[in-house]
C-alpha positions as CSV (number, residue, x, y, z in Angstrom):
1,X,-68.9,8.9,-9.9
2,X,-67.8,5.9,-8.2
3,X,-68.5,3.4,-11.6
4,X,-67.0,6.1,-13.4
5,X,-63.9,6.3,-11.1
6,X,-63.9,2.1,-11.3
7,X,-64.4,2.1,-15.3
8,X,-61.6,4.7,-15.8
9,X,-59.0,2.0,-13.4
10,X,-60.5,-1.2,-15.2
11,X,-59.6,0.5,-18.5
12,X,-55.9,2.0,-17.1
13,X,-55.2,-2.0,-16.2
14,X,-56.3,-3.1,-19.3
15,X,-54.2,-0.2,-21.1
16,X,-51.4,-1.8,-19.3
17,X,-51.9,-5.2,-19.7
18,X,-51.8,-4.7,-23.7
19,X,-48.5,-2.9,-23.7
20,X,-47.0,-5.6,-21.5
21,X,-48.7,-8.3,-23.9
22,X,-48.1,-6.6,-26.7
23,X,-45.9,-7.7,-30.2
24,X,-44.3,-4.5,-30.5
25,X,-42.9,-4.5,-26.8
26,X,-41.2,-8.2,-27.3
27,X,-40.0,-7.2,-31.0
28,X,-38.0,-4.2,-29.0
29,X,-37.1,-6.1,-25.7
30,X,-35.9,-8.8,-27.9
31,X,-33.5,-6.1,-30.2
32,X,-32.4,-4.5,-26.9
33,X,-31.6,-7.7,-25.3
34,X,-29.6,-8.8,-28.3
35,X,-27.7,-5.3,-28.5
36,X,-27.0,-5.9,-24.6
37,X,-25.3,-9.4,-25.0
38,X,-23.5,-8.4,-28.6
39,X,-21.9,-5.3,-26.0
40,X,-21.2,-8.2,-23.0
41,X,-19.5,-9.9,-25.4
42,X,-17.2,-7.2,-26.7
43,X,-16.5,-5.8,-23.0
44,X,-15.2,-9.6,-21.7
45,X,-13.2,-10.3,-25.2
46,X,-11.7,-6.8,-24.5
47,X,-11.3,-6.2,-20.8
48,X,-12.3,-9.1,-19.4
49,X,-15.4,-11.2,-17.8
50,X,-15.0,-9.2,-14.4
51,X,-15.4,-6.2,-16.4
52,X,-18.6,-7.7,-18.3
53,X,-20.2,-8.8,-15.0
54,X,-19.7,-5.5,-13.6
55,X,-21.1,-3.3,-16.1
56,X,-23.5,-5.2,-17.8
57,X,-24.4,-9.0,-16.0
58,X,-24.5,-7.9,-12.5
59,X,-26.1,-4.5,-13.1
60,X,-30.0,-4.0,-11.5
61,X,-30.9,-2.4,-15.2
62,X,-30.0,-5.8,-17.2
63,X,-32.1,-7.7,-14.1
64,X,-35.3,-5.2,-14.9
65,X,-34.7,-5.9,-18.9
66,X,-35.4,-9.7,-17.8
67,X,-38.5,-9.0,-15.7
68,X,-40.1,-7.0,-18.1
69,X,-39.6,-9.6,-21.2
70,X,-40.7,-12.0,-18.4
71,X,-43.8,-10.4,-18.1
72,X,-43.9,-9.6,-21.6
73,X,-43.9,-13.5,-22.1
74,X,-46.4,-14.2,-19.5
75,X,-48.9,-11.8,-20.2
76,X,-48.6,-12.9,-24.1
77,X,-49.8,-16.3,-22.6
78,X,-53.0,-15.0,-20.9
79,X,-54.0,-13.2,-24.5
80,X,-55.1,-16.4,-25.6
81,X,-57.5,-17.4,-22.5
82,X,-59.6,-19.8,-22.2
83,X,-57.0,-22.0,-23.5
84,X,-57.3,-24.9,-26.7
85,X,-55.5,-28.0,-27.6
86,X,-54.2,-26.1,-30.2
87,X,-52.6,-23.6,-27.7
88,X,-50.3,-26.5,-26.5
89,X,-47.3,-26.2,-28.5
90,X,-47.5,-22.2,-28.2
91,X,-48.2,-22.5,-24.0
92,X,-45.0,-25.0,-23.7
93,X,-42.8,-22.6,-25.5
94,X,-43.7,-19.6,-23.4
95,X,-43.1,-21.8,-20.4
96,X,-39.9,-22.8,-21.7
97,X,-38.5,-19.4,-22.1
98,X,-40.2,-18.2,-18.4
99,X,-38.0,-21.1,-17.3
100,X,-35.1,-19.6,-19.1
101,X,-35.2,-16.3,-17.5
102,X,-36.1,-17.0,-14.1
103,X,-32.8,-19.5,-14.2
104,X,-31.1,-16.5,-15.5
105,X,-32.2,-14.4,-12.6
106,X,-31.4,-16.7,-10.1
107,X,-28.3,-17.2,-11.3
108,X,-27.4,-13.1,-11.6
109,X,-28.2,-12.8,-7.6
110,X,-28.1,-15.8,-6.1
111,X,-25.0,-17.6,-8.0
112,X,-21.4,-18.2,-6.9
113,X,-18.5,-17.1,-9.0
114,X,-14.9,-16.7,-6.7
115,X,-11.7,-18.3,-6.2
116,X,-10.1,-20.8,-3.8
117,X,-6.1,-20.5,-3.2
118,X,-4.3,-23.3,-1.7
119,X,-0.9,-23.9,-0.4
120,X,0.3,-27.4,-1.0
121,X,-0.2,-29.0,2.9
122,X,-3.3,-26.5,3.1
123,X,-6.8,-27.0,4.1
124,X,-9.5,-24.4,3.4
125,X,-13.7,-23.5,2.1
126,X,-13.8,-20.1,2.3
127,X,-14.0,-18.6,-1.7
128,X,-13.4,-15.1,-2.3
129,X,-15.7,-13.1,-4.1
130,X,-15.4,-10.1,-6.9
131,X,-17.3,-7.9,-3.9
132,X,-15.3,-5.6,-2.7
133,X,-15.2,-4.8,1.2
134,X,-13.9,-2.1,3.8
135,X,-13.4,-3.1,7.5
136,X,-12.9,0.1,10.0
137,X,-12.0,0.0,13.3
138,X,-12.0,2.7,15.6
139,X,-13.1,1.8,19.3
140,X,-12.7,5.5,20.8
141,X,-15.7,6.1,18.5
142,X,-17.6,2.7,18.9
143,X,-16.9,2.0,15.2
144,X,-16.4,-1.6,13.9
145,X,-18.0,-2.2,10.9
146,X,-17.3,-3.4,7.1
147,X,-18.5,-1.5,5.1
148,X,-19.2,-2.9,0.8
149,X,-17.9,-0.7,-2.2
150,X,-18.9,-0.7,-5.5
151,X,-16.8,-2.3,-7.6
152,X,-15.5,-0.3,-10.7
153,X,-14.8,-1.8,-14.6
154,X,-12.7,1.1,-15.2
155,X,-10.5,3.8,-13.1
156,X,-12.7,5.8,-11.1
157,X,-12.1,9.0,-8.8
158,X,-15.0,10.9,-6.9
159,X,-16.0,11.4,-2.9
160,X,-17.9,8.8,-1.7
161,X,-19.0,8.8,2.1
162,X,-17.9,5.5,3.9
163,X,-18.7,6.7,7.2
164,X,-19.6,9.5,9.0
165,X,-20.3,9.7,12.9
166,X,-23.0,11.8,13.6
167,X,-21.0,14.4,15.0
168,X,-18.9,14.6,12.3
169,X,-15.4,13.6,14.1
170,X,-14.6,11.4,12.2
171,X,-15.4,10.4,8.9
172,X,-13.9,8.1,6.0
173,X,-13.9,8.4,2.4
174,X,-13.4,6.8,-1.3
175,X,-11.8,8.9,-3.3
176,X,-10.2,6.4,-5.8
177,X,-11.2,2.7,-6.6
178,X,-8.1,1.2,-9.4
179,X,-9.4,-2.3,-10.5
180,X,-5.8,-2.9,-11.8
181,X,-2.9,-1.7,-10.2
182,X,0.8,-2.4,-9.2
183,X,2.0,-0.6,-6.0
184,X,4.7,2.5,-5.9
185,X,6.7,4.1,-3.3
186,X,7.8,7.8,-3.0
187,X,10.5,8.8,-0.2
188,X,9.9,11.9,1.9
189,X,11.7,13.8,4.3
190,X,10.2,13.2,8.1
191,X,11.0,14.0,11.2
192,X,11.8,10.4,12.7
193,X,12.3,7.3,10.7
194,X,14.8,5.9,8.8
195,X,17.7,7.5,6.5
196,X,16.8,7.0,2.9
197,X,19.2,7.7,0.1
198,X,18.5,8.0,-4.0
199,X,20.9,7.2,-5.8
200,X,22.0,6.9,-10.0
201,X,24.4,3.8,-11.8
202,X,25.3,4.6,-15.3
203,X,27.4,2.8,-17.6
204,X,27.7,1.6,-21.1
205,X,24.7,-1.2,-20.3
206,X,22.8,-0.1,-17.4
207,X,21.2,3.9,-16.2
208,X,18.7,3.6,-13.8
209,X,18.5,4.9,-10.1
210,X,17.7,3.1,-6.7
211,X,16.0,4.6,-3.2
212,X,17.6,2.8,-0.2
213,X,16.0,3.0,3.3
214,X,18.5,1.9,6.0
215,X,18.4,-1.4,7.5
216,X,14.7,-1.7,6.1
217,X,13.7,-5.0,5.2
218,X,12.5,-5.1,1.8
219,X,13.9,-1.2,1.2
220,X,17.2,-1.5,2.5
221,X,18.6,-3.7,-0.1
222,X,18.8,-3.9,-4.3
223,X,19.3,-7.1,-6.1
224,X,20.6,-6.4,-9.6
225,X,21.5,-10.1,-10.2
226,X,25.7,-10.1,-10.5
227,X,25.5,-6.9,-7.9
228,X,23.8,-5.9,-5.2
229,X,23.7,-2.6,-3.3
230,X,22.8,-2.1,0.6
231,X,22.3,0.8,2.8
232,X,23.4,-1.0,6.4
233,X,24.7,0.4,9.5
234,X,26.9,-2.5,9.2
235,X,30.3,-2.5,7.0
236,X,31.1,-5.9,5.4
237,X,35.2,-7.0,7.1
238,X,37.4,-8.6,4.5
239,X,37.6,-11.6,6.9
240,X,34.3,-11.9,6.0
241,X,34.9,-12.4,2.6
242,X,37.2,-15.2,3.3
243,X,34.4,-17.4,5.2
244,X,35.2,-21.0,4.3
245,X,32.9,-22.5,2.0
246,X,30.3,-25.5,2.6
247,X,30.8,-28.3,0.4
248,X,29.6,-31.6,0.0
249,X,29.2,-34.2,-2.3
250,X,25.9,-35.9,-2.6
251,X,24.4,-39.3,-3.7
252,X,21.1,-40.3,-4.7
253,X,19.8,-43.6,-4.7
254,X,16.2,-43.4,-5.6
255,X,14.1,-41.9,-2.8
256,X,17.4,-42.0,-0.1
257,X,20.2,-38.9,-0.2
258,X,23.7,-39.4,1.0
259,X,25.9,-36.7,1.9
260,X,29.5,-36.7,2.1
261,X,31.6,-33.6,3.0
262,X,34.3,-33.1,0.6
263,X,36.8,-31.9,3.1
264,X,36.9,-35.9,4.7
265,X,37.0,-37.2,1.6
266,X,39.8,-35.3,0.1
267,X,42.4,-37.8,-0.8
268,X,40.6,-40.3,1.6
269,X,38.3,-43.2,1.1
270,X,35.1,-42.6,3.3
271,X,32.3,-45.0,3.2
272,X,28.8,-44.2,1.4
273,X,26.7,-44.4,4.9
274,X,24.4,-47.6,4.1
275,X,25.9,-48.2,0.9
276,X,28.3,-51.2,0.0
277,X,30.5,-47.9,-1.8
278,X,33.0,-45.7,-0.6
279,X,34.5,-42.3,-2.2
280,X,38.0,-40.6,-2.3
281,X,38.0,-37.0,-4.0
282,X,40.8,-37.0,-6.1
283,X,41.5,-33.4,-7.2
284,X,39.2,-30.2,-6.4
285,X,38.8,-27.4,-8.8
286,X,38.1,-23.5,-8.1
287,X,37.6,-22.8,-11.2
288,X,38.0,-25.4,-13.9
289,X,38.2,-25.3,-17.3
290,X,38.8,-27.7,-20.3
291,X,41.9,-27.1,-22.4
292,X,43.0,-29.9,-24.7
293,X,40.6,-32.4,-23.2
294,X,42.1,-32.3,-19.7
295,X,40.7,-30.4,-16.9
296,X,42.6,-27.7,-15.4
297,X,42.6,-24.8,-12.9
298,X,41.5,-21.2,-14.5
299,X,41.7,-19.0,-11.6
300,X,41.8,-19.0,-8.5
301,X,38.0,-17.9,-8.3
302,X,35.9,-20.5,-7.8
303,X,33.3,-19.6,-10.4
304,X,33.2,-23.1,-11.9
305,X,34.0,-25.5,-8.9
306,X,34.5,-29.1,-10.0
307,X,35.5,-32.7,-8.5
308,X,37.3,-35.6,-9.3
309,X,36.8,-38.6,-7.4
310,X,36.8,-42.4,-7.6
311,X,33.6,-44.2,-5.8
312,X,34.6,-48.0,-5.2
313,X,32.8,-50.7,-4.6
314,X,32.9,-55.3,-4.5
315,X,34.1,-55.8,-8.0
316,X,33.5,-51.4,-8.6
317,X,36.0,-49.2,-9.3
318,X,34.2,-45.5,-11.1
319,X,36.3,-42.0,-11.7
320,X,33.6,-39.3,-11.8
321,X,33.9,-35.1,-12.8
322,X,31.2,-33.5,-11.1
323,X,30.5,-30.0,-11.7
324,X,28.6,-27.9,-9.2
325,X,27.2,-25.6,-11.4
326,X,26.6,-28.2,-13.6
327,X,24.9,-30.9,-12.3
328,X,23.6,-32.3,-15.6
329,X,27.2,-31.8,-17.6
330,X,27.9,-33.8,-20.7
331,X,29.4,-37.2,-20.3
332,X,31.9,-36.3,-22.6
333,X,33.7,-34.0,-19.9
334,X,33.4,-37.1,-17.2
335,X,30.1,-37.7,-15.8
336,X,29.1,-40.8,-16.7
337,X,26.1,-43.2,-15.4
338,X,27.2,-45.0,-11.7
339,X,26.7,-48.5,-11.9
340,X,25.9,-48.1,-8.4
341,X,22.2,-46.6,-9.5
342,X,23.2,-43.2,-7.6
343,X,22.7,-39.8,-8.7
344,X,25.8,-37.7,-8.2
345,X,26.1,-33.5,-7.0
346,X,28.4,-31.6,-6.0
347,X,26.9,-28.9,-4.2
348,X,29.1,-25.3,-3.1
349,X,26.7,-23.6,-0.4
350,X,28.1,-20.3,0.2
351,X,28.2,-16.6,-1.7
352,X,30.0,-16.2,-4.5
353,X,32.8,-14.5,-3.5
354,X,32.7,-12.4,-6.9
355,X,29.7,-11.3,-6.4
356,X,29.8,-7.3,-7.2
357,X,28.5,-5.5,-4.0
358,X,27.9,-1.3,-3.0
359,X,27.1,-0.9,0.5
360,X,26.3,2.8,1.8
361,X,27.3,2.8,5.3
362,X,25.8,6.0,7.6
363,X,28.5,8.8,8.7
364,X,28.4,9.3,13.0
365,X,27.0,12.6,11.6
366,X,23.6,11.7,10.4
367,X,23.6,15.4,8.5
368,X,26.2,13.9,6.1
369,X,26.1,11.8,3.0
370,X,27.3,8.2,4.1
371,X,30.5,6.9,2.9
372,X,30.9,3.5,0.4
373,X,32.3,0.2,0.1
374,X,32.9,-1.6,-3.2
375,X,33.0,-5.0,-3.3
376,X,34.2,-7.0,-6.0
377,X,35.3,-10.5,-5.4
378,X,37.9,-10.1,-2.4
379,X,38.6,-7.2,-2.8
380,X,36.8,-3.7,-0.8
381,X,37.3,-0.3,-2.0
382,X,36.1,2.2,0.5
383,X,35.4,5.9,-0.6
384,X,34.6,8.6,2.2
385,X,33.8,12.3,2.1
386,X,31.2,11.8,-1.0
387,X,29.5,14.7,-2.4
388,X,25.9,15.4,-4.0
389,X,25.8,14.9,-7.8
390,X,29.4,13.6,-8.5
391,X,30.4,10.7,-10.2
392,X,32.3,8.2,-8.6
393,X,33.5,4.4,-9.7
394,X,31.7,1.7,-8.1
395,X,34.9,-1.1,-9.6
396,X,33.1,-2.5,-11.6
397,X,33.5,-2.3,-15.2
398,X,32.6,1.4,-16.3
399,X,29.2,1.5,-13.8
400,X,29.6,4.8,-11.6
401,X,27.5,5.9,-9.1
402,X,26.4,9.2,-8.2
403,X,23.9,10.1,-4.6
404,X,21.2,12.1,-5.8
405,X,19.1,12.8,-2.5
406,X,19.9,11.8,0.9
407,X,17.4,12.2,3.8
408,X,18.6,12.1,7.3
409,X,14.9,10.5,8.1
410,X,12.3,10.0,6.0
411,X,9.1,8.0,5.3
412,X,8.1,5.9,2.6
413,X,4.9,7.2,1.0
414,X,2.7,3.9,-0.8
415,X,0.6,5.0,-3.7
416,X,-0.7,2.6,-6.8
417,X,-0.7,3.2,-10.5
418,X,-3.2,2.3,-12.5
419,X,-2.8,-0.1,-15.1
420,X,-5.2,-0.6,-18.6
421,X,-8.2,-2.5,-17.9
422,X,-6.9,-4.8,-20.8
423,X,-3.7,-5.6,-18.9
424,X,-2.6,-9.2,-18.4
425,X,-0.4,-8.9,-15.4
426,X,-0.1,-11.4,-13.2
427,X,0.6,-9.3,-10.0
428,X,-2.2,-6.5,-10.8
429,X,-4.6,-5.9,-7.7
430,X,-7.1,-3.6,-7.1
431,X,-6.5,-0.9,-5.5
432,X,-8.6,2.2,-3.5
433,X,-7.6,5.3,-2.3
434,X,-9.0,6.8,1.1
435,X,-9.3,9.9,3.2
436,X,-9.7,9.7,7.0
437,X,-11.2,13.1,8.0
438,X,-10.6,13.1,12.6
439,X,-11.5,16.5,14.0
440,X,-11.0,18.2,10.8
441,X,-7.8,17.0,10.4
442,X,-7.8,14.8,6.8
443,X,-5.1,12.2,6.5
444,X,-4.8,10.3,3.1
445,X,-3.5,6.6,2.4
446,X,-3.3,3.8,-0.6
447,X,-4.7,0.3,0.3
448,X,-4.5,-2.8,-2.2
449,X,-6.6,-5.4,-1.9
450,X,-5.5,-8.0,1.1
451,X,-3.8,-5.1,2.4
452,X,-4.5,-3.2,6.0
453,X,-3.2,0.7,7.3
454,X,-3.2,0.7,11.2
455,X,-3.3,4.5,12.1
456,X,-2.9,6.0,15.4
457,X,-4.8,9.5,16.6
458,X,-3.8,10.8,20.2
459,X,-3.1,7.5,21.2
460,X,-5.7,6.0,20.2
461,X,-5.7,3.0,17.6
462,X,-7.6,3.2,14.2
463,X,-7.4,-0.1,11.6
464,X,-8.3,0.7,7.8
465,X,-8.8,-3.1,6.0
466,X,-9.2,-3.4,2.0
467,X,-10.5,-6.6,0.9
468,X,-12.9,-9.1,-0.8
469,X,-16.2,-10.8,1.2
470,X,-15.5,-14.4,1.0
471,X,-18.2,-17.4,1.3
472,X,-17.8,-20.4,3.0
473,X,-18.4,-24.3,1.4
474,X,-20.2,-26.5,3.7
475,X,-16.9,-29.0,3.0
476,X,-13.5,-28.6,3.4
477,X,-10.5,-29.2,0.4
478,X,-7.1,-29.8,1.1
479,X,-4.3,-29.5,-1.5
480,X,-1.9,-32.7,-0.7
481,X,0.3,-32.0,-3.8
482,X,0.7,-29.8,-7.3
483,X,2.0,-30.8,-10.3
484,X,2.8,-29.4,-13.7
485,X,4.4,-30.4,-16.7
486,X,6.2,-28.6,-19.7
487,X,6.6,-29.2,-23.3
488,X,9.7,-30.9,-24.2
489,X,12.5,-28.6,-24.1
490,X,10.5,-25.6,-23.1
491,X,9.5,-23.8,-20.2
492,X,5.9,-23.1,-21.7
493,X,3.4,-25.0,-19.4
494,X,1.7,-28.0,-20.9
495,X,-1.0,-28.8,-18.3
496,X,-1.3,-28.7,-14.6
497,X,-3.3,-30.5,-12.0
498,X,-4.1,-30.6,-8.3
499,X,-4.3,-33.4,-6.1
500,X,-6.6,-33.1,-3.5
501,X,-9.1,-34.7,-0.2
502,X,-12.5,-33.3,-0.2
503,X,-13.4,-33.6,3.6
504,X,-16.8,-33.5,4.6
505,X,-18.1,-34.2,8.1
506,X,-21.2,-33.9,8.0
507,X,-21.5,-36.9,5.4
508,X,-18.2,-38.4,7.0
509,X,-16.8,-38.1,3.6
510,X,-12.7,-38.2,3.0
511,X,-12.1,-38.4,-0.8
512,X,-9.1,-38.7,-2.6
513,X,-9.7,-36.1,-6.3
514,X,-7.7,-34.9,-9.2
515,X,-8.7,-32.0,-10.7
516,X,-7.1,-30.7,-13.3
517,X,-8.0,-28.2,-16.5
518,X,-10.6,-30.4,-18.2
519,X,-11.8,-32.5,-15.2
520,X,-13.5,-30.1,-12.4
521,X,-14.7,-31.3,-8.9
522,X,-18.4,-31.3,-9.3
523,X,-20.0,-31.5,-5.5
524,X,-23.2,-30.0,-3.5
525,X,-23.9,-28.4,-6.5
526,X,-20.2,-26.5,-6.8
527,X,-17.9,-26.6,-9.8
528,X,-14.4,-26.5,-8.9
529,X,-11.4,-26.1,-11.7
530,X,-7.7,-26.2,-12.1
531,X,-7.7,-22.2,-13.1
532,X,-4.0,-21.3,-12.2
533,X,-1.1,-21.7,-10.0
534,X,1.9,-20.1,-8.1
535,X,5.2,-21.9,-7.7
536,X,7.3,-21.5,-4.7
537,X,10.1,-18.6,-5.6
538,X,12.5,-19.2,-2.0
539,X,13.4,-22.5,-0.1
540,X,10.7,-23.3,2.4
541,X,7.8,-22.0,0.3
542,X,5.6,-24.1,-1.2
543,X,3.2,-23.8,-4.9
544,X,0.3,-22.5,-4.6
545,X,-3.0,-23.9,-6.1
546,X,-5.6,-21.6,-7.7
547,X,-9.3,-23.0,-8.4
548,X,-12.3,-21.1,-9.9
549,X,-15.2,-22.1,-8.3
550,X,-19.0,-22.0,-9.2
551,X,-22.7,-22.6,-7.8
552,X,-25.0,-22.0,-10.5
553,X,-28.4,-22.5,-9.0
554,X,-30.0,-21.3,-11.9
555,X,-28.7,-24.3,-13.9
556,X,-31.4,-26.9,-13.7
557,X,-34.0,-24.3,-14.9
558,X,-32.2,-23.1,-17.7
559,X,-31.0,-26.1,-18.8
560,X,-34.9,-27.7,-18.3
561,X,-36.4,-24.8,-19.9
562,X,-34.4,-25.3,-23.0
563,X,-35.5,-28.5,-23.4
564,X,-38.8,-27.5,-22.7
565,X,-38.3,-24.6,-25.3
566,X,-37.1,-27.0,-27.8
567,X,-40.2,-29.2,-27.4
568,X,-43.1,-26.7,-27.6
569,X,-41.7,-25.4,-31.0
570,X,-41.9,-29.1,-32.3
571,X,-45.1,-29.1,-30.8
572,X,-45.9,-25.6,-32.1
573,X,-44.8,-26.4,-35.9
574,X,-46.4,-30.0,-36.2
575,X,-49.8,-28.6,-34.3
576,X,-49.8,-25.9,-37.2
577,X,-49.1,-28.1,-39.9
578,X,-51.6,-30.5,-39.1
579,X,-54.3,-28.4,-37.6
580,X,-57.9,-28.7,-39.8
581,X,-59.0,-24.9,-41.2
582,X,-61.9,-24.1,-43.9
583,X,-60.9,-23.1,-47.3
584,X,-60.7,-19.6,-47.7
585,X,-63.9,-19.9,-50.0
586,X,-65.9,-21.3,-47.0
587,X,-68.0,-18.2,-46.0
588,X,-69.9,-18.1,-48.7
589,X,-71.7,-21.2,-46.7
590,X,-72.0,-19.1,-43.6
């Protein structure tokens, strides 16, 4: 019973090890391997290589194909025990390849794949990584944990448990994960908060409506470019609108700036601080104009402010037009090159006094529509007593505006819409929607990835963190200064570079780099390129510098296994060729 138990194993094994070793099994793992890289291919051409990784690369499924054509690979080699000199060429190419999946393996779940952001002046190692993460905080309950999701190619809406205490108090779930997304608000009424106000501007070129939250910074204000509408508690004076401007003429001399105010030099000769020069502002213009190849005064409005002025010198004597809005202006309407080397601006620093403003301010009756001022230039229109749906002129042009809802208090409601995996926007993030279940009472919320919802229950604190697990570099980088260049006359982006010190203490390393598109950092085994940028949008921000950064561990195997691939089919073919066999008539002898 026992040898018959034994036998019936010894055969099961060697059942086994046939189909592993068999021809059939590589033919199909080879087809199916082949059908899974043709579909990788067209999922990062289409949507992308995140999308590729995560359905396909990064899956456990694509990982068990490998194994098995591994072992499929391996066993093949053992078939042809006890070896012969004339295995050689067949043994080095099945090495080759075993080489070329293990790399492969390594590389799917052991490799680095993230991004580094600097700010110019920065120092930083920590990459973020494509892996989702969910930090929640809720001491009353003992709970601080994070918490990894699975990340989603496409849109995708279900339940799945986060956490749940053992009690079930409190429990959080994932009912939405958005890989691409751009955030939304909706307005609700509330019992406290703000006042929020929607509200409609038509005209011959513009239709499109506005919320306004009062005095809320980022909500409480519309920038339309020549206009700008407010919802403030504060009314804008007409002295206000006569604020004298700031205005100064400046020189450049190379890597030195000079400024002059324009009011001391008016008609006066004031010396160039540190310069053998001195300036006298002849004539000032609000808004200047040229008519019959003079310069002359428009308006009164000062939408084109201009100088004249005479900068003298030993043995110098220069009349200059400088425009402010103009800086680069044709020499044909006055600027001409200083013989003193300088650089010359004229620089206005205060609002246009044209510019086109509607500010809601609240009634002392918080149950009634606010009343208006239009602003246009100097001048401020003020309209009270405002009614729901009805048209009224905002001055400017044809535009009218019209209130459409007004809450006495509301609350701003932040959702995300989801965009096509195939989208190319720049300010797409991921997005996930959760439900935080306390004491059966469920309380939903949007978070975008970087972003944080701090919730309070009976007093007691609860933080809700959506974000991406980042890796540290055993060395530091720190971005001293980006540059980019255009092509002439265009604003299209010709290259762009980074220049950087790699800092390393532990090898009391400090290293000077460029890297740029086509020349990556290449240290401690990580890849690190020039992959994108953001320039600084306000005054006192600074660009940006985005680098891709890689640790393939995999690489020297896969790489090595290729060239030991390459040489075992030589091997393979010239073994073949000149390997000694009896003529096919030889068995008559035996």
């Amino acid at each position: 019973m026992s040898n018959t138990y034994q036998e019936r194993i010894s055969q099961l094994l060697i059942e086994i090890f046939k189909f592993f070793s068999s021809v059939k099994l590589a033919i199909i793992l080879l087809f199916t391997l082949a059908a899974i890289l043709a579909a990788g291919t067209f999922i990062e051409s289409s949507y992308g290589a995140d999308a590729a990784k995560i359905l396909i690369y990064q899956t456990t499924w694509f990982s068990l194909v490998l194994v098995i054509l591994g072992i499929n690979v391996f066993s093949a080699t053992l078939t042809r025990l006890p070896w012969k000199p004339k295995h050689i060429g067949f043994l080095i190419t099945h090495l080759g390849i075993l080489m070329i999946l293990t790399g492969s393996l390594m590389t799917q779940r052991h490799g680095v794949d993230g991004v580094l952001s600097l700010e110019e002046g920065e120092q930083g190692n920590r990459i973020v990584l494509q892996e989702p993460l969910i930090y929640f905080s809720a001491p009353t309950w003992s709970i601080d944990e994070t918490f990894p999701i699975q990340p989603h190619a496409f849109v995708w809406t279900g339940n799945k448990k986060i956490y749940d205490s053992q009690n079930n108090e409190i429990r959080l779930d994932l009912l939405r994960f958005l890989p691409k997304a751009i955030p939304k608000e909706t307005i609700q009424a509330a019992d406290t908060g703000p006042a929020a106000l929607l509200i409609t501007l038509k005209g011959a070129f513009i239709n499109s409506e506005h919320w306004l939250m009062l005095d809320e910074p980022g909500s409480g204000t519309v920038d339309l470019g020549m206009a700008e509408i407010t919802f403030s508690q504060t009314p804008i004076s007409e002295t206000a609108l006569d604020s004298e401007q700031s205005e100064q003429v400046t020189f450049i001399f190379g890597d030195k700036t000079i400024d002059v105010p324009a009011a001391s030099a008016l008609r006066h000769s004031i010396p160039i601080e540190g310069t053998p020069y001195a300036v006298e502002i002849i004539n000032v213009f609000q808004d200047a104009r040229v008519e019959n190849g003079e310069l002359v005064e428009h308006s009164d409005q000062p939408r084109n402010p201009a100088l004249q002025m005479v900068v003298t010198g030993p043995d110098l004597e220069e009349y200059h037009t400088v425009f402010a809005n103009f800086p680069e202006f044709p020499t044909l309407h006055g600027l001409k090159e200083s013989q003193t080397g300088a650089k010359i601006l004229y620089r206005v620093q205060a609002k246009p006094p044209d510019k086109l403003q509607l500010r809601f301010i609240p009634s002392s009756n918080e149950e009634e529509l606010p009343w208006v001022q239009s602003i246009s230039g100097k001048q401020v229109r003020e309209t009270h007593g405002i009614q729901f749906q009805q048209s009224y002129p905002t001055g400017w042009n044809d535009i009218e505006f019209t209130v459409e809802t007004y809450f006495p208090h509301a609350v701003a409601q932040r959702r995300f819409e989801a965009l096509p995996p195939t989208s190319k926007l720049e300010s797409a993030t991921s997005a996930i929607e959760l439900q935080l279940t306390i004491q059966n009472q469920p309380i939903l919320f949007w978070l975008g990835n970087g972003q944080q919802q701090r919730l309070s229950f009976s007093e007691t604190p609860i933080h809700v963190a959506f974000g991406q697990r980042t890796l540290p570099m055993d060395f530091d980088l720190k971005l001293k200064d980006f540059k980019i260049t255009y092509n002439p006359g265009t604003q299209t982006p010709a290259s762009f570079e980074s220049d950087v010190v790699l800092l390393d203490p532990d090898k009391q390393i400090e290293r000077d780099i460029n890297i740029s598109m086509n020349e990556p950092l290449d240290y401690q085994g990580y890849k690190i390129y020039q992959s994108g940028y953001q320039l600084a949008q306000e005054p006192g921000e600074k660009d940006i510098s985005v680098f891709s950064v890689g640790n393939d561990p995999g690489i020297p195997l896969k790489y090595s296994g290729s060239i030991v691939l390459i040489l075992g089919t030589v091997i393979f073919f010239f073994t073949k060729k000149f390997s000694t066999s009896r003529p096919l008539d030889s068995k008559r002898d035996d």
